[in-house]
C-alpha positions as CSV (number, residue, x, y, z in Angstrom):
1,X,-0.4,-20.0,-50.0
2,X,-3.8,-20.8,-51.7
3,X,-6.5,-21.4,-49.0
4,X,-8.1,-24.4,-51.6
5,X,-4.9,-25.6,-52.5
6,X,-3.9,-26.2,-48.7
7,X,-3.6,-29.2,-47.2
8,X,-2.5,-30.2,-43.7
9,X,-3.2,-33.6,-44.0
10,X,-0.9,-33.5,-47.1
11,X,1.8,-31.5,-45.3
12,X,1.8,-33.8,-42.5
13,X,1.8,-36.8,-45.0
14,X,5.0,-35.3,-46.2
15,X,7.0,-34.9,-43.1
16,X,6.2,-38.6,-42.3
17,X,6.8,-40.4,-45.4
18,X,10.7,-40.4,-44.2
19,X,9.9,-42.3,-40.8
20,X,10.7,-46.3,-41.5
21,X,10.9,-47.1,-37.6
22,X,8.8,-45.2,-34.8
23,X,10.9,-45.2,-32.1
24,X,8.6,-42.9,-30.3
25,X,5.3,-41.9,-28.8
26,X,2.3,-43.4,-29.5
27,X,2.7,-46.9,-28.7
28,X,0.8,-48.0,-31.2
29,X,3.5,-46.9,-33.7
30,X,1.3,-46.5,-37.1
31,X,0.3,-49.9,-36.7
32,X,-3.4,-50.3,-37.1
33,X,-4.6,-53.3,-34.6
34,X,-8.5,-53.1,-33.9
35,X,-9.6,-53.5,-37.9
36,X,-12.0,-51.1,-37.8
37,X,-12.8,-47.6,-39.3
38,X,-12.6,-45.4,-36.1
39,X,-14.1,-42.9,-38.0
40,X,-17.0,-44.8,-37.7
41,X,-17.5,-44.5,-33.9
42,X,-16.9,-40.4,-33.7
43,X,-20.5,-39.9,-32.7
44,X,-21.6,-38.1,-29.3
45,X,-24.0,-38.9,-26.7
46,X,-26.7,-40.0,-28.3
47,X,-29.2,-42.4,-26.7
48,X,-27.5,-46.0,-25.5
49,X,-23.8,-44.2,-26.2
50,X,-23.2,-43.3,-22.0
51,X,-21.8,-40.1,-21.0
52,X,-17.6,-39.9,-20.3
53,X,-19.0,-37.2,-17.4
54,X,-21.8,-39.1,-15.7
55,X,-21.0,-43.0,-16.8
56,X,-23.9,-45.5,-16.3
57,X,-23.6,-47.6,-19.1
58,X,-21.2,-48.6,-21.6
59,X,-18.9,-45.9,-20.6
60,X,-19.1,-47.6,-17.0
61,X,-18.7,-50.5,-18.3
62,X,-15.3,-49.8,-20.5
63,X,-14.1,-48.1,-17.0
64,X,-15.1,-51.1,-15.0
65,X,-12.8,-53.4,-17.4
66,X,-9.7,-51.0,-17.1
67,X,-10.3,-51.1,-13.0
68,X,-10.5,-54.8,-13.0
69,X,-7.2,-55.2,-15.4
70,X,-4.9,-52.7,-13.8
71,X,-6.4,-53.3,-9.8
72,X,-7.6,-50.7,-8.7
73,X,-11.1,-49.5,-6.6
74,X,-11.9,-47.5,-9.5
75,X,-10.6,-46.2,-12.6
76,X,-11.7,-43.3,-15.4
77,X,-11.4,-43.0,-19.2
78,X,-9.2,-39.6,-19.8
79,X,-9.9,-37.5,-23.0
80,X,-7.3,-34.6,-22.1
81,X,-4.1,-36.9,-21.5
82,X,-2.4,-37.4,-18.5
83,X,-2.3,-33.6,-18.0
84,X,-6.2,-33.5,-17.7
85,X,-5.8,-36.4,-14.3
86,X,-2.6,-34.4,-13.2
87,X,-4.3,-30.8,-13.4
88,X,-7.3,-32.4,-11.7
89,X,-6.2,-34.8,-9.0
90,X,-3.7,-31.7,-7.5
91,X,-6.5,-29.1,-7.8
92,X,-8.8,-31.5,-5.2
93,X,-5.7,-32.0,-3.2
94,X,-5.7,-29.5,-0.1
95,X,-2.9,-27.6,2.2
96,X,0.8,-27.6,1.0
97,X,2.0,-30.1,-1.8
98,X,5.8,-31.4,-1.8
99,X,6.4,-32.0,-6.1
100,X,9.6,-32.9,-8.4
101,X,11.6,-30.1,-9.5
102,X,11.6,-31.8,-12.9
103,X,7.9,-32.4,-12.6
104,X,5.4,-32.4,-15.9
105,X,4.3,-28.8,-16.0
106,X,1.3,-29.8,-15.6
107,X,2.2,-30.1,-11.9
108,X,3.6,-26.5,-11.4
109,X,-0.2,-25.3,-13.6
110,X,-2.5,-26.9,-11.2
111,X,-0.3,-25.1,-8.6
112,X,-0.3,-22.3,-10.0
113,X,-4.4,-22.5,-10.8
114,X,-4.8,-23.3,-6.6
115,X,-2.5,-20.8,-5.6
116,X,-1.0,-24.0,-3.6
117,X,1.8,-23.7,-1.4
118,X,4.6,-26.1,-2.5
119,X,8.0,-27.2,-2.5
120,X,10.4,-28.9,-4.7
121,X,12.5,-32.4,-4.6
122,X,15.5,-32.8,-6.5
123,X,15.4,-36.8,-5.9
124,X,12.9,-39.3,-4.4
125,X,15.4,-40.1,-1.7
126,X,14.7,-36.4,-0.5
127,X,10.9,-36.7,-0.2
128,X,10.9,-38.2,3.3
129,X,13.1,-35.9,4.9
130,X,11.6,-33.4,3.2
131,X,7.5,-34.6,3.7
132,X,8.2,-34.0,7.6
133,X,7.6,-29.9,6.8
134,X,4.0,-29.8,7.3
135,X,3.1,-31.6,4.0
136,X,-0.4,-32.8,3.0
137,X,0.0,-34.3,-0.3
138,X,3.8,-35.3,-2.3
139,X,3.7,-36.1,-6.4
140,X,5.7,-38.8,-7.3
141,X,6.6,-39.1,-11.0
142,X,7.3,-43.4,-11.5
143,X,8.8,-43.9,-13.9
144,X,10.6,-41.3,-14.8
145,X,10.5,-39.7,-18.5
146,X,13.6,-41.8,-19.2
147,X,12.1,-45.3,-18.1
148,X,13.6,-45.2,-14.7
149,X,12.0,-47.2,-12.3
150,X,12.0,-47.4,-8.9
151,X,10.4,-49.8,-5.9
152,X,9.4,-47.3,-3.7
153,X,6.7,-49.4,-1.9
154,X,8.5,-48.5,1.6
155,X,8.6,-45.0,0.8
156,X,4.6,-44.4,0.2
157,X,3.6,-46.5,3.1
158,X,5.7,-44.2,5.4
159,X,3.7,-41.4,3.5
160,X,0.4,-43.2,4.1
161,X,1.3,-44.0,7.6
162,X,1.6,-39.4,8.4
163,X,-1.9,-39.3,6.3
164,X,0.0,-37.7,3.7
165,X,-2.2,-38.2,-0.2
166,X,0.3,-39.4,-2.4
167,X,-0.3,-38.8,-6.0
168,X,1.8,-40.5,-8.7
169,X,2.2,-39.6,-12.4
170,X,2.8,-42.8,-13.8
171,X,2.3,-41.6,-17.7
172,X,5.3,-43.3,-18.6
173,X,4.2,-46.8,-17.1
174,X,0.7,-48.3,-18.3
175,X,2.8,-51.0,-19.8
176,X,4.3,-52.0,-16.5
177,X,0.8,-54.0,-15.9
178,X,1.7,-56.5,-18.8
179,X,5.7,-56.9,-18.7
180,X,6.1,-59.1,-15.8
181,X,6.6,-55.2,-13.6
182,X,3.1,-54.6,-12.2
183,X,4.5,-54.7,-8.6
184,X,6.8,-51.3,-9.9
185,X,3.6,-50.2,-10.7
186,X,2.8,-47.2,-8.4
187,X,-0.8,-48.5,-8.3
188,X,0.6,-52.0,-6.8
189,X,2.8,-49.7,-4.6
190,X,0.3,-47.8,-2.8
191,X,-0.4,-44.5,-4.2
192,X,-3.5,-43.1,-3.7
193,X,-4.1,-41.6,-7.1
194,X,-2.4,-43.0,-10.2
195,X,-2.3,-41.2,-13.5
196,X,-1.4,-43.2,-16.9
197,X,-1.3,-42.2,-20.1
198,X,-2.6,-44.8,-22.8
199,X,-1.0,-43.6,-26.4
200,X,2.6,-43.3,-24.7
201,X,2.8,-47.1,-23.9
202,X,-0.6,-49.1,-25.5
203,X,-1.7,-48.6,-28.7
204,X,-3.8,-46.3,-28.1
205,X,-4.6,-42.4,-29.8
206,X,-2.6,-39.6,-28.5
207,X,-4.1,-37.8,-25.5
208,X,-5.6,-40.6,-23.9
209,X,-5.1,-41.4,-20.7
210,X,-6.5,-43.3,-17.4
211,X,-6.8,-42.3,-13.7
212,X,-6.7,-44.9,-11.1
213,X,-8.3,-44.6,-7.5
214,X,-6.6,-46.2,-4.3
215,X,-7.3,-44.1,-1.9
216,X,-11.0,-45.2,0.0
217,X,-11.7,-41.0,0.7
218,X,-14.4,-40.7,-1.4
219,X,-14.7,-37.0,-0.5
220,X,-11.3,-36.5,-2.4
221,X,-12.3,-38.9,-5.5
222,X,-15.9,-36.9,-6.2
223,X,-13.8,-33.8,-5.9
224,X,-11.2,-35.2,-8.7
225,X,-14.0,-36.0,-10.7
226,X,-15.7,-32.5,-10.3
227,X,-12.1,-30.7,-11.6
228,X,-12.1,-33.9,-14.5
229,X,-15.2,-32.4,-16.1
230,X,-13.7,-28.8,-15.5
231,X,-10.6,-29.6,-17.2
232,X,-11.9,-32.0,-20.2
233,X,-14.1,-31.3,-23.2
234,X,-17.9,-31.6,-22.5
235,X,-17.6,-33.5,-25.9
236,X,-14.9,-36.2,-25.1
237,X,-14.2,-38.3,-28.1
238,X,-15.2,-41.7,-28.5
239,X,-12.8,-42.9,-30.8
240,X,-10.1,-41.6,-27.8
241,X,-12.6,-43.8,-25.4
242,X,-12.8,-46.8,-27.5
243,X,-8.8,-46.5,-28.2
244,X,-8.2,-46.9,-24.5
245,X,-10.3,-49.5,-23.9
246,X,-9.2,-51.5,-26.7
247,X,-5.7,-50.6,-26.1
248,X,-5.9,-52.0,-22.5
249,X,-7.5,-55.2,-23.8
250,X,-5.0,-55.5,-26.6
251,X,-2.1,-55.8,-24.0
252,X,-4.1,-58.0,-21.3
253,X,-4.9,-60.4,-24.1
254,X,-1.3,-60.5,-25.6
255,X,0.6,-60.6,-22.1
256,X,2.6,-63.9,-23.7
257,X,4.1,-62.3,-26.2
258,X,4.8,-58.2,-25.0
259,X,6.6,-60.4,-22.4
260,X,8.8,-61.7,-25.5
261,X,9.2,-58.4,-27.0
262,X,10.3,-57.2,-23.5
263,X,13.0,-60.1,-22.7
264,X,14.4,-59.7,-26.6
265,X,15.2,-55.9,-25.8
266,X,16.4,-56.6,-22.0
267,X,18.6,-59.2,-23.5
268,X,19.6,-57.0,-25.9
269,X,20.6,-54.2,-23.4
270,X,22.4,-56.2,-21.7
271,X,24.5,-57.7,-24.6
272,X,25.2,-55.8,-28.0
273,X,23.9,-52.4,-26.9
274,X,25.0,-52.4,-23.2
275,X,28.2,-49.8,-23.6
276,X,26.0,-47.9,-25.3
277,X,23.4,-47.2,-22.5
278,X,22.9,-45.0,-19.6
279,X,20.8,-48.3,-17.7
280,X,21.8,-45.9,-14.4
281,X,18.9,-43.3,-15.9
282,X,16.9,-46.2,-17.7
283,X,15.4,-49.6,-16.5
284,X,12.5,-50.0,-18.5
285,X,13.0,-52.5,-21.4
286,X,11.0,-49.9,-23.9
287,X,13.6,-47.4,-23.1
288,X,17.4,-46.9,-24.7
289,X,18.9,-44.0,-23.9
290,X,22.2,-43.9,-26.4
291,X,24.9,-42.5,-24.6
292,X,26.1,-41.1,-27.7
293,X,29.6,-40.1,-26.9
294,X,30.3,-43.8,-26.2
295,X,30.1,-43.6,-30.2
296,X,32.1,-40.8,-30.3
297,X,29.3,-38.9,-31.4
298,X,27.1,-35.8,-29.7
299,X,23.4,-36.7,-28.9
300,X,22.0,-34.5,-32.4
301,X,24.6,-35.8,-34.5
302,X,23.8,-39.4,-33.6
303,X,19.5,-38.5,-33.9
304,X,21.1,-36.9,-37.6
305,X,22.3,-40.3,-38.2
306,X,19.2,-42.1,-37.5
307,X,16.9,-39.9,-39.2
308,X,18.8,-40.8,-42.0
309,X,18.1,-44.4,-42.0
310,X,14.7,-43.6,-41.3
311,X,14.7,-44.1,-37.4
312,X,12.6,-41.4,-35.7
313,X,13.2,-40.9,-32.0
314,X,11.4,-39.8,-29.1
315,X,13.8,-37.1,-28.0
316,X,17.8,-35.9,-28.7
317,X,20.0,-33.8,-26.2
318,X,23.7,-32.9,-26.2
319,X,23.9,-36.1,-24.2
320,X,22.1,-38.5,-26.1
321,X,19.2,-40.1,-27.8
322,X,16.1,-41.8,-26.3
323,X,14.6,-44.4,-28.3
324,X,11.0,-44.8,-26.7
325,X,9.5,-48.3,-28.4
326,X,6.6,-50.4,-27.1
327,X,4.8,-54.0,-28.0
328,X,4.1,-52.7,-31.2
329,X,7.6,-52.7,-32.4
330,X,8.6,-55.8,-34.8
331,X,11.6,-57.7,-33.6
332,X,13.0,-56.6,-37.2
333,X,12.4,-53.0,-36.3
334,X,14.5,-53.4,-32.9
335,X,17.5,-55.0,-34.5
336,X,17.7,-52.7,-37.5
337,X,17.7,-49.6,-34.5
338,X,20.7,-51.8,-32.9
339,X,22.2,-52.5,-36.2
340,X,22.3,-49.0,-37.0
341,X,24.0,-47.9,-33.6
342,X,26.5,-50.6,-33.2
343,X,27.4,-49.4,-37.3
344,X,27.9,-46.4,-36.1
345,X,30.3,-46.6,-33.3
346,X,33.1,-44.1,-34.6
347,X,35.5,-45.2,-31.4
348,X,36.9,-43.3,-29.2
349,X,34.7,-41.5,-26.5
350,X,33.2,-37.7,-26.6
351,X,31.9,-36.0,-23.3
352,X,29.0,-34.7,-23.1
353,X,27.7,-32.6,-20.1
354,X,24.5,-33.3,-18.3
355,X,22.3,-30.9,-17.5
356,X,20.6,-30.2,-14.1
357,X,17.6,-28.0,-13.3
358,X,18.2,-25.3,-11.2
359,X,16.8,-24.7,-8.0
360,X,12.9,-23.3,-7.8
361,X,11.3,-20.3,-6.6
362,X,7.9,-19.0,-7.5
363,X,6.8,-15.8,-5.4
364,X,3.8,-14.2,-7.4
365,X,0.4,-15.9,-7.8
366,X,-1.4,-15.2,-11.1
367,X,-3.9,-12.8,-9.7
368,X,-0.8,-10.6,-9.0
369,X,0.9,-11.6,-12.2
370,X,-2.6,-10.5,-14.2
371,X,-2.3,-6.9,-13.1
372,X,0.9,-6.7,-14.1
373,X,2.4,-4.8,-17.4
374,X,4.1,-7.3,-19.6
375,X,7.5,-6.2,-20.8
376,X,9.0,-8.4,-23.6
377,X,13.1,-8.3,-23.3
378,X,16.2,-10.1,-24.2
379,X,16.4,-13.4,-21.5
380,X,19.9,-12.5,-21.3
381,X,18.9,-8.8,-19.8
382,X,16.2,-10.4,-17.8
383,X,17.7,-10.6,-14.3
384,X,15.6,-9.3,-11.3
385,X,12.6,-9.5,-13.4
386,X,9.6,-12.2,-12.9
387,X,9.2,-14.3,-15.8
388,X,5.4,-14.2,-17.5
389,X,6.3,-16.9,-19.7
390,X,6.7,-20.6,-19.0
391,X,9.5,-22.2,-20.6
392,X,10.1,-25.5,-20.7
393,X,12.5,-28.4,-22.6
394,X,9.7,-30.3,-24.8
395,X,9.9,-33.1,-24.5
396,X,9.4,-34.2,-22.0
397,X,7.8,-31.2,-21.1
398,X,9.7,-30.0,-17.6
399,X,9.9,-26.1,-17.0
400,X,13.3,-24.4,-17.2
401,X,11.6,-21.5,-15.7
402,X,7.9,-20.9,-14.6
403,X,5.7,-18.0,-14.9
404,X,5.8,-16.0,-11.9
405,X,9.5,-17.3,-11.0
406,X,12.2,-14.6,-10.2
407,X,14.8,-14.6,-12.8
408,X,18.8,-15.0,-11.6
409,X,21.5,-15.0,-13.3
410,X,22.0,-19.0,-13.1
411,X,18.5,-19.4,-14.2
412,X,19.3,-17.2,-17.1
413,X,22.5,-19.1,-17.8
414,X,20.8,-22.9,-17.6
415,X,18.1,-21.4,-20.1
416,X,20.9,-19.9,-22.5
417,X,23.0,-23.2,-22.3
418,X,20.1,-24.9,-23.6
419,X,19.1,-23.3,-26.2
420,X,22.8,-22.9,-27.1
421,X,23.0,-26.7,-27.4
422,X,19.9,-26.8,-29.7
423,X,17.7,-28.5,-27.1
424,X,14.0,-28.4,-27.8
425,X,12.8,-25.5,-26.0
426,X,8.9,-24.3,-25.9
427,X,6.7,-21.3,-24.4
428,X,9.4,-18.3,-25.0
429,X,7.7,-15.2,-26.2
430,X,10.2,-15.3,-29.3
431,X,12.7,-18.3,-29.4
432,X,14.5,-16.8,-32.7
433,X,15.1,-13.8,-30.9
434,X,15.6,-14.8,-27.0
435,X,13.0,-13.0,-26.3
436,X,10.5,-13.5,-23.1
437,X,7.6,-11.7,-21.6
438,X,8.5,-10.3,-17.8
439,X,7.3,-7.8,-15.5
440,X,8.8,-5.7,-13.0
441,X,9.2,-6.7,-9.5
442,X,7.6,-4.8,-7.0
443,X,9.8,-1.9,-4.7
C-alpha cells in the first residue's frame, strides 16, 4: 500500500455504499437534520465557548436544557459515550457493588480500576434477594441491549429505602423520554444516577452520551464529576456537544410524530411481523429481534439475506437478528425491512439454541495481575490458568470472560461454542488462532 495513495475515508466510503437501510446504531441513521456544516463548530475553548469540565456558560446552559427535558436535578454532556458515565459514576461509588452478569464491560473495568468487591445477578428478579448481603450500591441495566423493558419502580424504592445507590445504564433508552414511555424511564423510576447514550437512540454523533443526577448527595455527584474529567478528553468535542444538544431538542420538538413512527412499528409487531419476534426478550418499539428459525433460517443466514437487499443490522447470532431503528427511520424504510422478512419466510421451523453466560468469578486484582508473566496459549489448553485478556461478544459488548477470571472448563466451552457459531467475538490475543494471554495461578 502507497502511504499517498491511501485513503480511509475512501475505504470506509466503500464498505458503506452497499447499506440502503440503517437498521442500526446511530440513531440519526445517515440522515443529516441540523443543516449545518458541523465542521464548522470543531473549535476548542476559546473565549465565550464554556468549558465541558468547568461549565458556566453555554455549556451550562446546553446541560440545563437536557436536565429540564429529561427531569432530572441535574444532568452532563458526555464526550466518552456511555462508558465514560458508567466508568465514572461506579469509581465514586463506595463498599461492595451488586452488577449484571451480562453487564457492559464497562461495569466489570471500573471494578476492576477500584479493586471493588462485587457480585453478579443473572436476572433483576434476583437483585433484592441478593442486595440483602451487605450491598452499598446495585447497577441496573434498563433496557436491556435487546429493548427489554421493565417497570421496576417497586424494586429501586426498596433499594432506596436500605440506602442502597442505585445506578442505572440506561444507554439503550434516551428515546423512552419522547415515545409516550418516560415513566419506564429509570430516571422517572428512581435511580440515583442515570446514564444515556445519545447516538444509539437520537440523532446524535457516536460517542455521545448524557448523565443524569437523582440522587440529592452532592458528595457523590462532585465525586462523579471529578472521575468524568479523569476518564474524558481534556479536549471534548464540540461538534459531539452540539450533537447532543440538538439531538435532545430534535426529539422534544418532534414528540407528535416519533410517537407515529413508534405506534406504526408496535402495530406492526403485533400484526405482520409478530411470529417472527421474540417480544418475550424485546418491548421497545425500535427493537425487532427476528427469531430467524421461525423462517426456517439461522440468525447469519437470515443477516446474509438482508445484507443483500441492502438492510444493515445492528447485530446477528445463531438465534437471530436485531434490527435496532429509531425516529429517523422513513415509514418506507420500515416496511421494505418487513417486506423483506415476511418474503423470506422459507416455512417450516429451525431451532436455534440460546446462549447463557456462565457464572462469574474474578479472584486477582490488577496490581497482582501486572506482576504477572503473560503466557499466550491455545483457549482450549487454558484450564486452571487466569485469563489476562478480556473477551467479550461485540456487540453488545458483554464479557465472555474477564481479565483476572479463573478459567474452567465450561468457561472454556461457552467461549469455544461462540466462536464456533461465528458470533462476533473481541479482545482475544489472536482470534484466528484461539489464542489468549494467561498467567499461572499461584501454588
Amino acid at each position: 500500500m502507497e502511504s499517498n495513495n491511501y485513503s480511509f475515508l475512501d475505504e470506509v466510503k466503500t464498505k458503506l455504499q452497499r447499506e440502503k437501510i440503517s437498521a442500526h446504531m446511530p440513531g440519526h441513521k445517515y440522515k443529516t437534520l441540523f443543516n449545518e456544516d458541523i465542521w464548522q463548530f470543531d473549535s476548542t475553548e476559546i473565549y465565550g465557548l464554556d468549558n465541558l469540565h468547568d461549565a458556566k456558560g453555554i455549556i451550562k446552559n446546553a446541560e440545563q436544557f437536557i436536565s429540564n427535558t429529561y427531569g432530572s436535578r441535574e444532568s452532563k454532556i458526555l464526550v466518552g459515550g456511555s462508558t465514560a458515565g458508567i466508568l465514572s459514576a461506579i469509581s465514586a461509588s463506595t463498599g461492595k457493588i451488586l452488577v449484571p452478569r451480562d453487564a457492559h464491560k464497562s461495569v466489570f473495568n471500573a471494578i476492576k480500576l477500584k479493586n471493588l468487591d462485587f457480585q453478579t445477578y443473572n436476572s433483576i428478579d434476583e437483585i433484592l434477594e441478593k442486595s440483602s448481603q451487605n450491598i452499598d450500591t446495585v447497577v441496573i441495566t434498563t433496557p436491556s441491549y435487546y429493548g427489554k423493558i421493565r417497570d421496576i419502580s417497586s424494586l429501586i424504592s426498596d433499594l432506596k429505602s436500605k440506602d442502597i445507590l442505585v445506578i442505572a445504564d440506561e444507554a439503550h433508552g434516551a428515546h423512552l423520554e419522547f415515545i409516550g414511555m418516560s415513566d419506564l424511564s429509570a430516571l422517572h423510576m428512581g435511580a440515583d444516577v442515570v446514564i444515556q447514550s445519545a447516538h444509539k437512540n437520537l440523532p446524535s454523533l457516536t460517542g455521545t452520551a448524557m448523565i443524569h443526577f437523582n440522587t440529592s448527595n452532592l458528595q457523590y455527584i462532585n465525586t462523579v464529576k471529578y472521575y468524568l474529567t479523569v476518564y474524558q478528553t481534556s479536549s471534548p468535542s464540540y461538534p459531539m456537544m452540539i450533537s447532543t444538544a440538538e439531538a435532545v431538542k430534535y426529539m422534544d420538538n418532534n414528540r407528535e410524530n416519533i410517537l407515529d413512527v413508534s405506534t406504526y412499528l408496535l402495530n406492526l409487531k403485533n400484526g405482520a411481523l409478530a411470529k417472527y419476534l421474540d417480544n418475550d426478550t424485546t418491548n421497545d418499539p425500535f427493537k425487532l429481534f427476528i427469531l430467524a428459525g421461525k423462517l426456517g433460517l439461522h440468525g447469519h443466514d437470515l443477516d446474509n439475506i438482508l445484507r443483500e437487499n441492502g438492510i444493515f443490522s445492528e447485530m446477528a447470532n445463531d438465534t437471530g437478528v436485531l434490527l435496532y431503528l429509531s425516529c429517523c427511520n422513513s415509514i418506507e424504510e420500515i416496511d421494505f425491512i418487513s417486506q423483506t422478512i415476511i418474503d423470506n419466510d422459507k416455512g417450516g421451523e429451525v431451532i436455534n439454541e440460546k446462549y447463557a453466560l456462565p457464572e462469574l468469578s474474578i479472584i486477582y486484582d490488577e496490581s497482582t495481575l501486572e506482576k504477572r508473566q503473560v503466557e499466550c496459549i491455545k483457549l482450549s489448553e487454558a484450564s486452571g490458568y487466569v485469563s489476562l485478556d478480556t473477551i467479550t461478544i461485540y456487540p453488545p459488548a458483554s464479557p465472555v470472560i474477564i481479565r483476572g477470571e479463573i478459567l474452567t472448563e465450561e468457561i472454556i466451552a461457552n467461549a469455544l461454542c461462540l466462536i464456533d457459531k461465528s458470533t462476533d467475538i473481541i479482545g482475544m490475543a489472536d482470534f484466528e488462532n484461539q489464542m489468549i494471554n494467561v498467567c499461572k495461578i499461584e501454588e
